[in-house]
N, C-alpha and C positions, 0 to 999 in steps of 0.2 A: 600469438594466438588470435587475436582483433584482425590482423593481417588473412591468417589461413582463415577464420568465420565469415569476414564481410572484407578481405581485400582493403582494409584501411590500414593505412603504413603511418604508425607511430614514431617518430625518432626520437633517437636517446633525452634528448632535449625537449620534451613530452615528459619525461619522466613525474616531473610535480604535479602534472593536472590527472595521470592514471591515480596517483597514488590518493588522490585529494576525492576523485571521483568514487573508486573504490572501496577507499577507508571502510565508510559508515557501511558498506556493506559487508565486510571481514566481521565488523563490531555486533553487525545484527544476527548475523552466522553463528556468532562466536568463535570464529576463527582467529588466531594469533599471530598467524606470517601469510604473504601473499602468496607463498609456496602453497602450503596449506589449501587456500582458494583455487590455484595453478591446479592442482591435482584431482582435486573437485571439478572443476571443470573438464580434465582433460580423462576422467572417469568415462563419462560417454553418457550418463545415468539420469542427469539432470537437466532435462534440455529446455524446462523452464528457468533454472539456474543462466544456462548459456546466451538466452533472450534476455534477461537480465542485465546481462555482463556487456551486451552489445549493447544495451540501450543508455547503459552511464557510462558509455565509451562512444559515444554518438554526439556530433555537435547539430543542434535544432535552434539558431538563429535565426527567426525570421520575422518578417511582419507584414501586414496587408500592404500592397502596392509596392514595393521593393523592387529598385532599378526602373523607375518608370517609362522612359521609353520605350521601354518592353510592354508595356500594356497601352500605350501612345500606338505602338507599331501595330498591336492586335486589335487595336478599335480604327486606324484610322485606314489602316492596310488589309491586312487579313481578313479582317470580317466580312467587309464588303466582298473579297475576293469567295469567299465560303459560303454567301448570300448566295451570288450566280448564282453556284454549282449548285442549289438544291439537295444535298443530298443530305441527311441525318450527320450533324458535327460531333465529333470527339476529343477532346483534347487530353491529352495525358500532364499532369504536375506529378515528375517522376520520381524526388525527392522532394514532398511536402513538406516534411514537418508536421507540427501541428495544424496543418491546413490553413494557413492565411494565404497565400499564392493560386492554393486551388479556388477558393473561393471569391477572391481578387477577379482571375479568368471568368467564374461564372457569374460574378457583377456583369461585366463589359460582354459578353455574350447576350446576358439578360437585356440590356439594355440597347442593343446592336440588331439584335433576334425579335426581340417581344416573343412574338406566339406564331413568325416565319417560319422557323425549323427549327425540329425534333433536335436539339444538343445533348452533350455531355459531358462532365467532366470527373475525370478519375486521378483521387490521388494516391500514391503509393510512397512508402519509406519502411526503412529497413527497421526503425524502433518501432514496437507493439504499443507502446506508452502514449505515442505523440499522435499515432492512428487513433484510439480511442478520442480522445482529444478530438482530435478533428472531425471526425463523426458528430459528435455532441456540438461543433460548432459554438460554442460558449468562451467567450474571449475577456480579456481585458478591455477598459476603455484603451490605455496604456499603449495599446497598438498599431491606432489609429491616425499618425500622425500625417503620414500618407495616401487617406482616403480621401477621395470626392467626395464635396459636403453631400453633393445628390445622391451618389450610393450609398452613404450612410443613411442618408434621411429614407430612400425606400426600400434597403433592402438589411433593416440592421433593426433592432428590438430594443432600448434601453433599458436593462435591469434596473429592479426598482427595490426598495426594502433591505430583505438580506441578500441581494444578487447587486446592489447599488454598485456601482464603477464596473460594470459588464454589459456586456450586448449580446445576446444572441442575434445569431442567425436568421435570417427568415425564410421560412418553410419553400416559401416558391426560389429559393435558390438551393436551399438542400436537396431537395428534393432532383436537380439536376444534379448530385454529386455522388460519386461515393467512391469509397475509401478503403485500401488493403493493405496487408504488412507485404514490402517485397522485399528479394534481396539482387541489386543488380550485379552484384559482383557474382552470383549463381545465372542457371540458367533461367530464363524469363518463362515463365508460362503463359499457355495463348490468352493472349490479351486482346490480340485483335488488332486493327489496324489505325493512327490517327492522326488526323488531320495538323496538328499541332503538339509537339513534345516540346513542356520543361523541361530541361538536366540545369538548373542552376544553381551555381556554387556548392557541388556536392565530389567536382571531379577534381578541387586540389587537394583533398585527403588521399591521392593515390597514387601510385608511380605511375608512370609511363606506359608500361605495357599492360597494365591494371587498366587505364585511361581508355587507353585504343580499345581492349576488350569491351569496358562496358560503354563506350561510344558506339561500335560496330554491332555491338546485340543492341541497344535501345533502337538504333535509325532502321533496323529492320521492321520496327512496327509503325516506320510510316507510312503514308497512301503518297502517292506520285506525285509529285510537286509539294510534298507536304515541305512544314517548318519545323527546325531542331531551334531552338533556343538556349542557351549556354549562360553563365554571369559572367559581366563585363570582364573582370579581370582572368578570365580561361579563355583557351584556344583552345582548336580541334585544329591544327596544322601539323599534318603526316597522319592523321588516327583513321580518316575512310575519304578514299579517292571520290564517293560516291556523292558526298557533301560539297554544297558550293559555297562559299559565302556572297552573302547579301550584302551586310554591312558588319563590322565585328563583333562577333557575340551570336549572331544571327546566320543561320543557314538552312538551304533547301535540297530538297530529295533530289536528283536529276536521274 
């Protein structure tokens, strides 16, 4: 069912982390067997039950700065190259999460940009739970392990009192972001075109022909020489002739 909703391929051997993820929600239901749930779900009836169901069957590991020479590459390469061209930037974080990655981007933008060009940054993910989140931009300290002492120090808020061991966000980087539930294994809605796409590490939950698909619909909404960005340990080898690689991990529109 997780497969035919969002294209994520569970194996047998998954089985302890469904049932664990689950449970407390059969117990909150008051449901008895996951049969029971099964059927509920596959009623058609309850389709904030079914967002549910995809969001405790969703893995959301992430933290600020994560895979760093990927934010090395976008401050020391890209930017300057997006400067030239003058034109309003977008970049898409295509599986957020709780948005630390999106916000990560719009540090190095801010910082790169100042008040040069109009940017933006849009995060998307399949769980409704983790978007809300990210919206709110309200984090742990906890997450920070990989941030530059300078972006923190100006673009991060240290909670105080009862928000103690949190940070918000600061306004003039929100304010370049925002945030939707998507599902990339569906069709994409216009989103428009951008300069830079995250896909990282969201494409080994999937098989193969699952992969190609939602590789082939994301790089459609690049602009012409745009950058697809992947996590170190995935490949796009065989998934779109159209991609070139740069260095691994890393690839442009041609």
């Amino acid at each position: 069912m997780i497969n035919d909703l969002a294209g994520i391929y569970l194996a047998d051997s998954r089985r302890t982390l469904v049932v664990a993820r689950l449970g407390k929600r059969l117990r909150e239901l008051g449901l008895t067997s996951f049969n029971a749930y099964r059927l509920r779900l596959e009623a058609g009836t309850d389709p904030a039950e079914r967002q549910k169901f995809i969001d405790l069957l969703t893995t959301n590991e992430t933290y600020f700065f994560r895979e760093p020479p990927h934010f090395d590459l976008l401050r020391e390469r890209i930017a300057p190259d997006l400067l030239r061209r003058r034109h309003p930037v977008r970049i898409w974080s295509a599986a957020c999460s709780t948005g630390e990655e999106a916000y990560s981007i719009a540090m190095v933008l801010s910082d790169e940009f100042g008040n040069s060009l109009d940017w933006e940054v849009f995060g998307t993910d399949i769980n409704h739970a983790v978007i809300d989140t990210a919206r709110r931009g309200h984090f742990r300290m906890d997450r920070l392990d990989m941030m530059p002492a300078g972006y923190l120090r100006n673009y991060c808020l240290k909670g105080t009192g009862q928000h103690d061991g949190t940070l918000l966000i600061e306004r003039s980087i929100r304010k370049h972001t925002l945030f939707e539930p998507m599902n990339l294994a569906a069709p994409i809605p216009d989103v428009g075109l951008f300069d830079v796409i995250f896909l990282r590490n969201m494409l080994i939950y999937f098989r193969p022909e699952k992969k190609r698909e939602i590789v082939q619909r994301v790089a459609r909404h690049l602009r012409e020489d745009g950058w697809l960005i992947i996590g170190h340990s995935e490949s796009l080898r065989g998934m779109d002739d159209a991609l070139s690689v740069v260095t691994p991990s890393v690839y442009r529109w041609t």
